[in-house]
One Martini backbone bead per residue (centre of mass of N, CA, C, O) as a GRO file, in nm:
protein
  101
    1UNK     BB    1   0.672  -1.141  -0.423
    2UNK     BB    2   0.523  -1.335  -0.200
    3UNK     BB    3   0.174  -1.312  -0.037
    4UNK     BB    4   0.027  -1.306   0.189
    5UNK     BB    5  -0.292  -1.133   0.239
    6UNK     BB    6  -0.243  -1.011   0.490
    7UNK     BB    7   0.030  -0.853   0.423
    8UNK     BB    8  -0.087  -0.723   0.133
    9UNK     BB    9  -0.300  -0.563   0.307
   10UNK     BB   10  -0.096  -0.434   0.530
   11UNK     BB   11   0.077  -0.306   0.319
   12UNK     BB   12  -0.076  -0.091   0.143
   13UNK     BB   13  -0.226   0.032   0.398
   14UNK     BB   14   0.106   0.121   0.397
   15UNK     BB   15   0.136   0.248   0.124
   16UNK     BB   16   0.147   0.499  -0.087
   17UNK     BB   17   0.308   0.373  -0.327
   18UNK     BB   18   0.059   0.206  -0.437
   19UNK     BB   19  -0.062  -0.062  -0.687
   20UNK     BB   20  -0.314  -0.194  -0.812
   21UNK     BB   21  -0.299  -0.551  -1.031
   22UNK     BB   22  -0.461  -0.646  -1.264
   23UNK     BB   23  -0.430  -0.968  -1.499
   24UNK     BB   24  -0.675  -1.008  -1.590
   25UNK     BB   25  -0.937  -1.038  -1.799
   26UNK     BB   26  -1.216  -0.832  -1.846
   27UNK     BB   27  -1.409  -1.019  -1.785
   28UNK     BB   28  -1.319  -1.088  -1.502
   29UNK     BB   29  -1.277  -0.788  -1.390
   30UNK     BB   30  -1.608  -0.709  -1.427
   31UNK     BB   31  -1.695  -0.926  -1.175
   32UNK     BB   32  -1.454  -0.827  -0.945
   33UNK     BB   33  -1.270  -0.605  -0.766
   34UNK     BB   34  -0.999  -0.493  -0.598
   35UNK     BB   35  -1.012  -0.147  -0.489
   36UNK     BB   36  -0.847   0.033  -0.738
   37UNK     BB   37  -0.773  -0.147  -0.971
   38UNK     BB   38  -0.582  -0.231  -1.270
   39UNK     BB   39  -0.576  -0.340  -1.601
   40UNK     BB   40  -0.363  -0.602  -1.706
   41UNK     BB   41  -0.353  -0.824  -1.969
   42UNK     BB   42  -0.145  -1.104  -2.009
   43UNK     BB   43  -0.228  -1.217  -2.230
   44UNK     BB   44  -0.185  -0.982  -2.437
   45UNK     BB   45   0.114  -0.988  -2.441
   46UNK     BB   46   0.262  -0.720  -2.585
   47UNK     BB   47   0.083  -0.522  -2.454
   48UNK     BB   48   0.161  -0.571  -2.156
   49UNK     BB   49   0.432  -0.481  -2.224
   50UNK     BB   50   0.349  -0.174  -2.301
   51UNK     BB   51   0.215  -0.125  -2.048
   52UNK     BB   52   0.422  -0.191  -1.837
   53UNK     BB   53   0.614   0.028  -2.005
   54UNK     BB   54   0.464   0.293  -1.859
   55UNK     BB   55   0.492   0.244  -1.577
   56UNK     BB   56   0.580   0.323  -1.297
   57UNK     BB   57   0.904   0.196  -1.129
   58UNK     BB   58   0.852   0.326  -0.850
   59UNK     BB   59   0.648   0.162  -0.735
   60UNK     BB   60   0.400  -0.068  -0.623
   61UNK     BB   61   0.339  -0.360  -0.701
   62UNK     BB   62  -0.010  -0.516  -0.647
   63UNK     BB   63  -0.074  -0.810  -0.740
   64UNK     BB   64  -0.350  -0.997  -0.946
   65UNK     BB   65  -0.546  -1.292  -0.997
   66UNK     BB   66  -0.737  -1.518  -0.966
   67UNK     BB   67  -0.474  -1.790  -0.825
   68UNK     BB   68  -0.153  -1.635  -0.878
   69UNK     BB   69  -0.003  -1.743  -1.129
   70UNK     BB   70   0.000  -1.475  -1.321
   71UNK     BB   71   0.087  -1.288  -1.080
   72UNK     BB   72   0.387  -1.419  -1.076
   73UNK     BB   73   0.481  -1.373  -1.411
   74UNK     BB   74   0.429  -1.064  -1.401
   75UNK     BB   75   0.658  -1.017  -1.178
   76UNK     BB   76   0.884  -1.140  -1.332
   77UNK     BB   77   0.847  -0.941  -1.567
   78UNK     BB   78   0.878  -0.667  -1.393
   79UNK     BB   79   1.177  -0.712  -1.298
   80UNK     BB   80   1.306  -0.786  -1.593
   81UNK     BB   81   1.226  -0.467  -1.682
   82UNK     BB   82   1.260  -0.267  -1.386
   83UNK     BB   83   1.119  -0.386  -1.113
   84UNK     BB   84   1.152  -0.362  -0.758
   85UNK     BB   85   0.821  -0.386  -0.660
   86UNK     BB   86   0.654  -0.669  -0.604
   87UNK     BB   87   0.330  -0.849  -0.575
   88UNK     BB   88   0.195  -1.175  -0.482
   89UNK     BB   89  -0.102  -1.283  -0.483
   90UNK     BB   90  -0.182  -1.558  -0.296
   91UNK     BB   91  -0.468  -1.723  -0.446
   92UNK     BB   92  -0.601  -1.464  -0.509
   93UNK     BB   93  -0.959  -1.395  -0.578
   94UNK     BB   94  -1.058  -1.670  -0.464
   95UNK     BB   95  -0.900  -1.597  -0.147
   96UNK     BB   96  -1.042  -1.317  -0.084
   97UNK     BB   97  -1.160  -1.139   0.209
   98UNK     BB   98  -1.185  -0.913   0.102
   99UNK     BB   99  -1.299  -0.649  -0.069
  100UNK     BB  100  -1.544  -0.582  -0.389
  101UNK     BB  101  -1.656  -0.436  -0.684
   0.00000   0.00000   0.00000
């Protein structure tokens, strides 16, 4: 599900089980991320789906790359998983208006 920064952001802070990650490369996770972040890089390919075969799939997952695209086929790819609730920020870190650490 694709959602606005506002949603994306006051979803978060009301849900405990919350997870925030970053689908960029290294280089830009290092760059500066949303506070709590993990990341794992999409280009990665088949690793990235090792990777988020490890994930719990009870969480909540809130996706994020720099501008959206990347983290809505992330979103895709982990519904087609079996994740049942991905969240993808629109417009990404280039237009977030939150903290960065």
């Amino acid at each position: 599900m694709n959602l606005e920064q506002e949603v994306w952001r006051d979803q978060i802070k009301n849900d405990s089980n919350a997870i925030i990650l970053d689908v960029r490369t290294e280089d830009e996770f290092s760059e500066g991320i949303i506070p709590g972040a993990i990341n794992i890089d999409i280009y990665k390919g088949q690793g990235f789906l090792y990777a988020i075969e490890e994930l719990d799939k009870s969480k909540n997952y809130y996706v994020y790359c720099r501008s959206g695209g990347r983290s809505a086929q992330a979103c895709s790819i982990m519904n087609q998983l079996g994740f049942p609730n991905t969240y993808n920020l629109i417009g990404g870190i280039m237009n977030w208006e939150g903290e960065v650490v």
